[in-house]
C-alpha positions as CSV (number, residue, x, y, z in Angstrom):
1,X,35.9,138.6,18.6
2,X,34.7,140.1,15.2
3,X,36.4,139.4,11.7
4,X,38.3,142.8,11.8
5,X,41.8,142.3,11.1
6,X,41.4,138.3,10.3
7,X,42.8,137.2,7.3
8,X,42.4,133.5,6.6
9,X,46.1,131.5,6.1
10,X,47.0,129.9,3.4
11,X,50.1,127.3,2.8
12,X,52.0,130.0,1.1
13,X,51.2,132.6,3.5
14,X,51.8,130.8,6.9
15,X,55.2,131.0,6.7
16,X,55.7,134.4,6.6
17,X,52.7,135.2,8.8
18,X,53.6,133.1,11.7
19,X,57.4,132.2,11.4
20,X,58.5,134.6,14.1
21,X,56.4,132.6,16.8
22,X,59.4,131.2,19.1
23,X,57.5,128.2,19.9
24,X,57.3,127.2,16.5
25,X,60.7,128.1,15.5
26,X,62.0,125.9,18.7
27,X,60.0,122.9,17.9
28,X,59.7,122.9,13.8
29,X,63.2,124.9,13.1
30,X,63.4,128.1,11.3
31,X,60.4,129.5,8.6
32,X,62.5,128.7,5.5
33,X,62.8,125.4,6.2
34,X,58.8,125.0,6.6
35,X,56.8,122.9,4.0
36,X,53.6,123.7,4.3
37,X,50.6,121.3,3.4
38,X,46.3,122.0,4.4
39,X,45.0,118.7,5.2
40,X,41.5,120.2,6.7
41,X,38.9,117.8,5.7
42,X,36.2,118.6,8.1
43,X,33.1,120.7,8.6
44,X,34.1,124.0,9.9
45,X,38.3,125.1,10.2
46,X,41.3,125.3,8.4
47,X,44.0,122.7,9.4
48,X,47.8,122.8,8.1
49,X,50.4,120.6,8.8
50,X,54.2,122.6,9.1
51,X,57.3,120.3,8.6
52,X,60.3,121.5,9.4
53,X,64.2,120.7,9.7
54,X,63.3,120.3,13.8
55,X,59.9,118.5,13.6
56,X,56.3,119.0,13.0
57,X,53.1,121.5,14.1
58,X,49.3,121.6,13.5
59,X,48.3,125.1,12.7
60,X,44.1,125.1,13.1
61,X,42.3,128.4,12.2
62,X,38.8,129.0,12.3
63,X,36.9,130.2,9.0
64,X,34.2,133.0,9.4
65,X,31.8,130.7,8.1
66,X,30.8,126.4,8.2
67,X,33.2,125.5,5.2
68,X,31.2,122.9,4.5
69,X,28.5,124.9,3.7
70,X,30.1,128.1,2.0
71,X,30.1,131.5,3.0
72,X,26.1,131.7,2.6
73,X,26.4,130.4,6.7
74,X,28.3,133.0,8.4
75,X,29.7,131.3,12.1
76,X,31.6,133.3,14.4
77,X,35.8,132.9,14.8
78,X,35.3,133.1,18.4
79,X,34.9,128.9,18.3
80,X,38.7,129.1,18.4
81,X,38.8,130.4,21.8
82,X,36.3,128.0,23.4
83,X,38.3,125.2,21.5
84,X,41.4,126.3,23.2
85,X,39.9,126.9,26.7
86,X,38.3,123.3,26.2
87,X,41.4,121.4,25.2
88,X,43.7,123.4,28.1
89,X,41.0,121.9,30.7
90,X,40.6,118.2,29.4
91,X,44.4,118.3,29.3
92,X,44.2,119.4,33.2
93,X,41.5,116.9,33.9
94,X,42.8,113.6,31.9
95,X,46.7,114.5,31.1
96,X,48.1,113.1,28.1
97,X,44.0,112.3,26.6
98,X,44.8,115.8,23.8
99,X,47.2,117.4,21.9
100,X,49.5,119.6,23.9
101,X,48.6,123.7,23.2
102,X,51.8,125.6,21.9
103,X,50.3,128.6,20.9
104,X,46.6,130.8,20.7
105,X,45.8,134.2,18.7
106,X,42.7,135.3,19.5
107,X,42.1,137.8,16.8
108,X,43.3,135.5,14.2
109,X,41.5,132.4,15.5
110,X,44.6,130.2,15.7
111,X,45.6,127.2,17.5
112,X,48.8,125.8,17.4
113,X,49.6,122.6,18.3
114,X,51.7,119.1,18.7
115,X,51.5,117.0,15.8
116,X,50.0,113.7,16.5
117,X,52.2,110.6,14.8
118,X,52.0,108.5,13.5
119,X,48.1,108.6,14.2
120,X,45.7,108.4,12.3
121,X,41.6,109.6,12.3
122,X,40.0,106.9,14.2
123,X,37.1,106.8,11.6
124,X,39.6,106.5,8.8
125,X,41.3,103.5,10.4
126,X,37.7,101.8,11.7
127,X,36.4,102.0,7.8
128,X,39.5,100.0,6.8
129,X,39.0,97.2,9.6
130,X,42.2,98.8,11.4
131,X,41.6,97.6,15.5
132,X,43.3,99.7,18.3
133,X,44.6,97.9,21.7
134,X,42.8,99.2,24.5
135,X,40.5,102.2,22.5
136,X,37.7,101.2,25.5
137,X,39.8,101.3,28.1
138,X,41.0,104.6,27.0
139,X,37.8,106.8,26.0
140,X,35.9,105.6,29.1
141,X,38.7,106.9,31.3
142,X,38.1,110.0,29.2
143,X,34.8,110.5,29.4
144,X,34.7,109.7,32.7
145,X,37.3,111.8,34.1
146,X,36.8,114.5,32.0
147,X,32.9,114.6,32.8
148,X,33.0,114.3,36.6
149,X,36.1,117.0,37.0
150,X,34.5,119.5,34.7
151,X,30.9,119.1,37.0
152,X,30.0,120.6,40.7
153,X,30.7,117.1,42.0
154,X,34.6,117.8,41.9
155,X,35.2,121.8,41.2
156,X,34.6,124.3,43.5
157,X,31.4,126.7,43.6
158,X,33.5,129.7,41.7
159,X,35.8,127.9,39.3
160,X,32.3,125.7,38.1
161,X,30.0,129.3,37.6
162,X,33.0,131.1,36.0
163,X,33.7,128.2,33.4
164,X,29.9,127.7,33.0
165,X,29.5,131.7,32.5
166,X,32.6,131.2,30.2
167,X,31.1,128.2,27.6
168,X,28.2,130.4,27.7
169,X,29.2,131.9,25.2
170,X,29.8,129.5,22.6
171,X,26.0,130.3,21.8
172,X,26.5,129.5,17.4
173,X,27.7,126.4,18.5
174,X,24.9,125.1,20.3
175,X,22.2,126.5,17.8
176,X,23.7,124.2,15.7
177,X,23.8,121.0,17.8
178,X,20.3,122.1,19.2
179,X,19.2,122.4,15.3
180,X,21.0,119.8,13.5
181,X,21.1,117.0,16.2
182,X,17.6,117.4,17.8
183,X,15.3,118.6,15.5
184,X,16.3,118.8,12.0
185,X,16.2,114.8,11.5
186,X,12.5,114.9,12.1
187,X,11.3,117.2,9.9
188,X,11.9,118.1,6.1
189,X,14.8,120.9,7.0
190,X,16.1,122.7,4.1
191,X,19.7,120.9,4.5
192,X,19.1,117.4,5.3
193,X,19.6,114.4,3.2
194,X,19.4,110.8,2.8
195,X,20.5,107.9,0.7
196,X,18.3,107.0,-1.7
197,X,15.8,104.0,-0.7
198,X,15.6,105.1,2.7
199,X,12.4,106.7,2.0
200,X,10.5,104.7,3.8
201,X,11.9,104.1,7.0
202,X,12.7,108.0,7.0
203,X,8.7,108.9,6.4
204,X,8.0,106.7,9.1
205,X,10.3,108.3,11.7
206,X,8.9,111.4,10.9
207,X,5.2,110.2,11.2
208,X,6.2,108.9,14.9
209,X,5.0,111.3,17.0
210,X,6.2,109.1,20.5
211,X,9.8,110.0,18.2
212,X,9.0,113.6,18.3
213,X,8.4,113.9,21.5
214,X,11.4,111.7,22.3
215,X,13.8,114.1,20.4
216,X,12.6,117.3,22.1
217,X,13.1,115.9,25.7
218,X,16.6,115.2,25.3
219,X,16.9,118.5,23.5
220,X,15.6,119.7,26.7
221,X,17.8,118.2,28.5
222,X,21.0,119.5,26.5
223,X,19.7,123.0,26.6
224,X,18.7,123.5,30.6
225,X,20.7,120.7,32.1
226,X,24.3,122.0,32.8
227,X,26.1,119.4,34.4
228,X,29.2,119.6,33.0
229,X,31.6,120.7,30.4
230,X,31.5,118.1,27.4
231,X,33.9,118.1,24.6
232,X,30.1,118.6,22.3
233,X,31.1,116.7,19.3
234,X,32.9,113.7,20.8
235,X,32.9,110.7,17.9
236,X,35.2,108.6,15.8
237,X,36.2,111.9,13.6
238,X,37.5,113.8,16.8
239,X,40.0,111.0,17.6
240,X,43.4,110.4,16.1
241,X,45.0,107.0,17.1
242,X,47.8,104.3,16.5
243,X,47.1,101.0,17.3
244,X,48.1,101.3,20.7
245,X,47.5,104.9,21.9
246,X,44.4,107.5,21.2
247,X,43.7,111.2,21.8
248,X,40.7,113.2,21.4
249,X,40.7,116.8,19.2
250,X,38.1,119.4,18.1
251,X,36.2,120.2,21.1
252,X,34.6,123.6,19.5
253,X,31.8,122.4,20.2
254,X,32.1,122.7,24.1
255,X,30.0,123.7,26.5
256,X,27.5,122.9,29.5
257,X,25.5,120.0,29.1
258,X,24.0,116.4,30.4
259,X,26.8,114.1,31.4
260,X,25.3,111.3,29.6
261,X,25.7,113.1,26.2
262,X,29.4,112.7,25.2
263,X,29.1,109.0,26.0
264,X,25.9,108.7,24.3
265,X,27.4,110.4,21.2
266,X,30.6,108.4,21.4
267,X,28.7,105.1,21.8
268,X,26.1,105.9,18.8
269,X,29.7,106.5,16.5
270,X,30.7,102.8,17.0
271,X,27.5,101.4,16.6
272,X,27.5,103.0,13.6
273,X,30.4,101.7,12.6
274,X,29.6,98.2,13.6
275,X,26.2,98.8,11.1
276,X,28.4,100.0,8.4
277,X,30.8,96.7,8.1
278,X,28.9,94.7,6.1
279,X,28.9,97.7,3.2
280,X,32.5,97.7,3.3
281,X,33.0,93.8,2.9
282,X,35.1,92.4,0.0
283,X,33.6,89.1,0.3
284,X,30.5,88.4,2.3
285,X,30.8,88.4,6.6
286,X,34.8,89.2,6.0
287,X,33.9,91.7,8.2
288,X,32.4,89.8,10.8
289,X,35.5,89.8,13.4
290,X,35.5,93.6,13.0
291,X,31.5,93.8,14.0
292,X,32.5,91.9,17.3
293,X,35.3,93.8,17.9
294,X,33.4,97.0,18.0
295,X,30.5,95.9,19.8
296,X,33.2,95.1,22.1
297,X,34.7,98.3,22.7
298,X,31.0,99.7,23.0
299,X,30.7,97.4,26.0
300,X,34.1,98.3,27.3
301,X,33.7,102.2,27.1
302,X,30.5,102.0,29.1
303,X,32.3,99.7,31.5
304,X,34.9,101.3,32.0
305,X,33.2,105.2,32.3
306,X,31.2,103.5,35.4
307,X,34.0,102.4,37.2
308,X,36.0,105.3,36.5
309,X,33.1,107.6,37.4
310,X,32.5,105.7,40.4
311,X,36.3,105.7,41.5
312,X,36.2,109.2,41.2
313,X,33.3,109.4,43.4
314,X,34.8,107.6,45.9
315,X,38.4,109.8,46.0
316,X,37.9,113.2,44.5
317,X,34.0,114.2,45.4
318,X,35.1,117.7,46.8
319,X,32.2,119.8,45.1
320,X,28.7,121.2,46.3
321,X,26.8,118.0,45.4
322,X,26.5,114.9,47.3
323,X,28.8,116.1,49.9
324,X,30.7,113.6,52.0
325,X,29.6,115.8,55.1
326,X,25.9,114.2,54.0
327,X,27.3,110.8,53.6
328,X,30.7,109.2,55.0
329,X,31.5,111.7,57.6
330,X,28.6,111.0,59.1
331,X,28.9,106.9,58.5
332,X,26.2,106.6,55.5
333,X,28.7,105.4,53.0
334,X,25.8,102.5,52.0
335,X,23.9,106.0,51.4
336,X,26.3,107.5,49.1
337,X,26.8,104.4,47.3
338,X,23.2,104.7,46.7
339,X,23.1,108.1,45.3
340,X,25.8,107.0,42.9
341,X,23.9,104.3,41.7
342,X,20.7,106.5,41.0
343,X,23.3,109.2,39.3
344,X,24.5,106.2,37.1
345,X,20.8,104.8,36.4
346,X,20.1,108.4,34.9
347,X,23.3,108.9,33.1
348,X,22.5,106.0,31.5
349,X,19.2,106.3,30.7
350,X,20.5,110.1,29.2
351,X,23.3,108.1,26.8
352,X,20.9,106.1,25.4
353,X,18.6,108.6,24.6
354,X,22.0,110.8,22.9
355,X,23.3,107.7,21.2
356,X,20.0,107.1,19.5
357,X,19.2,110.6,18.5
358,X,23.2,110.9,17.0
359,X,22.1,107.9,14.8
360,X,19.2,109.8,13.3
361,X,21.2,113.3,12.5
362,X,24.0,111.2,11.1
363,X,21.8,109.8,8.3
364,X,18.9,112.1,8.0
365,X,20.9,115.6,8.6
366,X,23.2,117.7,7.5
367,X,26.7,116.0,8.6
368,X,26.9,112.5,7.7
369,X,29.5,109.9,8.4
370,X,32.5,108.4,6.1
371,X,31.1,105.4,7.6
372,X,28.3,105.2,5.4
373,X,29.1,107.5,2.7
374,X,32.5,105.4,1.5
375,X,30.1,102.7,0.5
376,X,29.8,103.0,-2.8
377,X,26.6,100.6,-3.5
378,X,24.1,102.7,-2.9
379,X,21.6,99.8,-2.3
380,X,23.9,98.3,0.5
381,X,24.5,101.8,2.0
382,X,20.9,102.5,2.7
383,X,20.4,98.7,4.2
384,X,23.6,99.7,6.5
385,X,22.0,102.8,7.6
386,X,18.6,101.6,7.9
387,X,19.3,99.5,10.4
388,X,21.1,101.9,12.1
389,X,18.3,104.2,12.3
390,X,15.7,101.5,13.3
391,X,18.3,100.8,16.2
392,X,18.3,104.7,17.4
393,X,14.2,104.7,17.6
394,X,14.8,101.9,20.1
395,X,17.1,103.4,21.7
396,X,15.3,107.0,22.2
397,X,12.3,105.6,22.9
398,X,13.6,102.4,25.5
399,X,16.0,104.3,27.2
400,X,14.6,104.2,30.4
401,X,13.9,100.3,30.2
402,X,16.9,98.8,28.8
403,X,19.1,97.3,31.7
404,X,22.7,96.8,30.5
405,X,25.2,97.7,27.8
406,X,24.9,93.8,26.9
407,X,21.4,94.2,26.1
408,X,22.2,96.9,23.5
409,X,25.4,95.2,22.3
410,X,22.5,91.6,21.7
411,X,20.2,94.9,20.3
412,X,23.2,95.7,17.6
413,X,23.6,92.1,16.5
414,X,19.9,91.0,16.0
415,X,19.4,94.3,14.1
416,X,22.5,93.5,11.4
417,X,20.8,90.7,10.3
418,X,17.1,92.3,9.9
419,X,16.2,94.5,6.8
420,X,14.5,97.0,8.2
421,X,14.0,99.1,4.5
């Protein structure tokens, strides 16, 4: 796809640009009706909200360039199409966890679809001490089904190389996960920042060579392990919720990759959030309750991932690995249950090392989180974030030690208390 032909919407052009489109006219009512409003507020796209005399849509068109950086970074509109393909398969792999597609033009790099309400961005909600009923439940069933359908231990040999060939492709997308996540953070990159007083901790990370080498492994991993096909940008900003009900969005970032990584990335989001509480207090530990809370549902999404995962091992391992002709069919089911346990061991190890490595790029890169950034005391923020980052050097570099979720929940809660400035 090339930018020949595309012509970026606007509220007072997408009326007239894409008021024809049946599905659109069946579900918001006719054009003239349509009130228009861009409520886009992340790194990359466009995002408009139609309103209509029948209902609502989300209109999401890619820009030829990272809008939070200006035109100065050219990106590619062909993100749109590996969004698309991405949400059409988690929809088909965990029904009901995404919006539902209505529409896709290619050459224009659109997306249209439902509008998700009364939700809210999970991120948004968490920073105002807003809890959700079952959020672990629901993002480990994600993660896990999601994960083990899109991998060769449930999808045939073709279907698994032809969506593999197809993500491929999403090569601008990577470079910048493979840039921004894994090695910008430990070097002086011309785009990174950091709050102000974290100059310390932040010359020490960068002095720890163990780190270094840390970092580049699991880039390694990310770049030459294709296990499955992750949603590549999975945190509290790619969720929308109520306080009953969430569903994931914005999986440009999709391609091959680790299992362990959209968990790990996940997992490091709510940890940061748990970190970020005590900036956001009104009176001192008034946040308290909240900490637990999300400590809880870091425990809970872990939790439930394993015994989703291993459920789904159990009915719905039809692929090329760890065939049942190897195992049960042959009365080794003590066997298989044995190679799930050493698939879990290294999945885990792998979301510890993603989870710590998202702490870093979160504070020392490029894209930081309304987590840290709404606190307005700059003094506070840096303490937040501090210990947040102490946390992900234990994390990247005890990975392969650590024995439980608990352990890193008990990790969490020591650290709040430490000042590690």
């Amino acid at each position: 796809m090339t930018a020949q032909g595309y012509v970026a919407l606007t509220p007072d052009s997408l009326p007239g640009r894409l008021g024809a489109l049946s599905v659109l006219r069946d579900r918001v009512g006719p054009s003239d009706s349509w009130h228009v409003r861009e409520v886009g507020d992340g790194n990359l796209n466009l995002v408009f909200i139609v309103t209509g005399s029948a209902g609502q849509a989300v209109v999401k068109q890619a820009l030829p360039y990272v809008r939070l950086v200006g035109e100065s970074w050219p990106l590619p509109l062909k993100r749109s199409f590996f969004e698309y393909n991405a949400l059409i398969r988690q929809e088909a792999r965990d029904p009901g966890s995404v919006p539902a597609v209505w529409h896709f033009d290619e050459a224009q790099a659109i997306v249209v679809m439902e509008f998700l309400a009364p939700h809210v961005i999970l991120r948004q909600a968490l920073i105002a001490g807003r809890r959700v009923t079952g959020l672990g439940q629901r993002l480990g069933q994600f993660c896990a089904r999601t994960l083990f359908r899109g991998s060769d231990l449930s999808m045939t040999a073709a279907a698994r190389k032809a969506d593999l060939a197809l993500f491929a492709g999403n090569v601008e997308l990577c470079d910048i996960t493979e840039n921004l996540v894994f090695s910008d953070p430990y070097f002086d990159a011309p785009m990174n920042r950091h709050t102000p007083g974290l100059e310390g901790i932040v010359a020490r990370l960068r002095a720890d060579l163990s780190l270094k080498v840390a970092a580049q492994h699991l880039k390694l991993a990310f770049t030459s392990r294709a296990e499955t096909m992750l949603h590549g940008d999975l945190h509290t900003g790619s969720i929308m919720v109520t306080d009953t009900e969430a569903k994931v969005i914005d999986p440009e970032f999709a391609t091959y990759g680790p299992i362990g990584f959209d968990v790990g990335m996940l997992i490091a989001n709510f940890l940061m959030a748990h970190f970020s509480q005590p900036g956001h207090e009104a009176t001192p530990g008034d946040r308290a309750g909240q900490q637990d809370w999300l400590l809880s549902v870091v425990e809970t999404i872990w939790q439930v991932f394993v015994a989703e995962f291993s459920h789904l091992w159990r009915t719905e391992r039809r692929g090329i690995l760890y065939q049942a002709s190897l195992y049960e069919d042959q009365g080794h089911g003590l066997a298989a249950e044995q190679a799930l346990a050493d698939l879990l061991g290294r999945i885990w190890a792998d979301t510890l090392g993603f989870c710590g490595i998202e702490m870093h790029r979160r504070i020392l890169g490029l894209a930081h989180n309304a987590d840290f950034e709404r606190i307005e005391d700059e003094g506070r923020r840096a303490a937040c974030e501090a210990r947040a980052l102490a946390m992900g050097r234990q994390l990247m570099l005890g990975a392969g030690a650590l024995p439980g979720i608990g352990t890193v929940t008990a990790m969490a809660r020591r650290m709040d208390k430490e000042d590690h400035l």
